[in-house]
C-alpha positions as CSV (number, residue, x, y, z in Angstrom):
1,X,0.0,0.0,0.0
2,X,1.5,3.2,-1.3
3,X,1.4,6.9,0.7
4,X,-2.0,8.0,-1.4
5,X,-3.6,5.1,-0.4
6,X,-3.5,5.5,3.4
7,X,-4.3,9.3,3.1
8,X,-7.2,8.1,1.2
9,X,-8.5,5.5,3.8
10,X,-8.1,8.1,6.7
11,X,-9.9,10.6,4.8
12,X,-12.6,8.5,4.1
13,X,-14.0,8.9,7.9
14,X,-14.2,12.3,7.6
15,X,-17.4,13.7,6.0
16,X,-18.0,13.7,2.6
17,X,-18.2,17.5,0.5
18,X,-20.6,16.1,-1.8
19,X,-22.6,13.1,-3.2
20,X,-23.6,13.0,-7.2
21,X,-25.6,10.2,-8.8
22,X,-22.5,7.9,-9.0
23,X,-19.5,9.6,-7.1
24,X,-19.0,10.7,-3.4
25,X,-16.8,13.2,-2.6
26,X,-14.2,13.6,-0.4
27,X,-11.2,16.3,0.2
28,X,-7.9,14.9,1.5
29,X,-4.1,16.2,1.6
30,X,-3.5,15.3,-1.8
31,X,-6.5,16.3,-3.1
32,X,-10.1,15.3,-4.1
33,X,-11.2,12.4,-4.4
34,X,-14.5,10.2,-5.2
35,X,-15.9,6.5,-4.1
36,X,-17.8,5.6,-7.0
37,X,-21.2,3.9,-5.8
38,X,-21.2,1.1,-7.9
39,X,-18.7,-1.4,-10.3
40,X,-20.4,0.4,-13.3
41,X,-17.6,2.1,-15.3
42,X,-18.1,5.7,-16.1
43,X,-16.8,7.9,-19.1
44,X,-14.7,10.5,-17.5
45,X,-16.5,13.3,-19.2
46,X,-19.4,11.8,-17.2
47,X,-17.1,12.0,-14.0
48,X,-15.9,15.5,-14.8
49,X,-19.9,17.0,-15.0
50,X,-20.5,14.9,-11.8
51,X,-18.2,17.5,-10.7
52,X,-19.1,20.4,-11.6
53,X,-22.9,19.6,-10.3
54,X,-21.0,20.3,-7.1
55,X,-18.7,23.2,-8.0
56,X,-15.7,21.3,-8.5
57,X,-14.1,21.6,-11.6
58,X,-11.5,19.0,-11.9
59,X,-10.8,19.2,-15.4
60,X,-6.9,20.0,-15.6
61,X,-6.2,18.0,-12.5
62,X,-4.1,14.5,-12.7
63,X,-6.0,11.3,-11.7
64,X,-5.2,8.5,-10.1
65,X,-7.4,5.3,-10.2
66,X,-7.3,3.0,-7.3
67,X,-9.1,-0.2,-5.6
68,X,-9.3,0.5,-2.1
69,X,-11.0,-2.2,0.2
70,X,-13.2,-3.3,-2.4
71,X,-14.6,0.3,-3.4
72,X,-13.2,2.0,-6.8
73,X,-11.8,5.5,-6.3
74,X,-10.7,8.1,-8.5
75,X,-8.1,10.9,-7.1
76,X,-7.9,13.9,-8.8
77,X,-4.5,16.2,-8.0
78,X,-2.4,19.1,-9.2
């Protein structure tokens, strides 16, 4: 388990900044992340207007996809 990882699963208790149909959102050191709700994959442009429903424009960021105690999650990070 890499650094990103465990500062993912800490963040996770902390409350989410948002939910959207297929994403909830979280805010950690790194940056912002999402647990997506279920094993259905979703285009990223899909992912990207989930975010802006909640005033998060994550468009130029980097992302990360990981697998995290059964739960996919996607980190987005300058």
């Amino acid at each position: 388990m890499d650094a990103s990882e465990l500062i993912i699963i800490n963040s996770i208790k902390n409350q989410p900044i948002g939910e959207t149909k297929n994403l909830i959102w979280f805010i950690c050191e790194i940056g912002i992340f999402a647990i997506f709700k279920s094993d259905i994959n979703i285009p990223e442009i899909n992912i990207l207007n989930e975010a802006l429903s909640i005033s998060l424009d994550l468009s130029k960021e980097e992302k990360e996809f990981y697998f995290i105690k059964g739960k996919k999650i996607i980190l987005f990070y300058s």
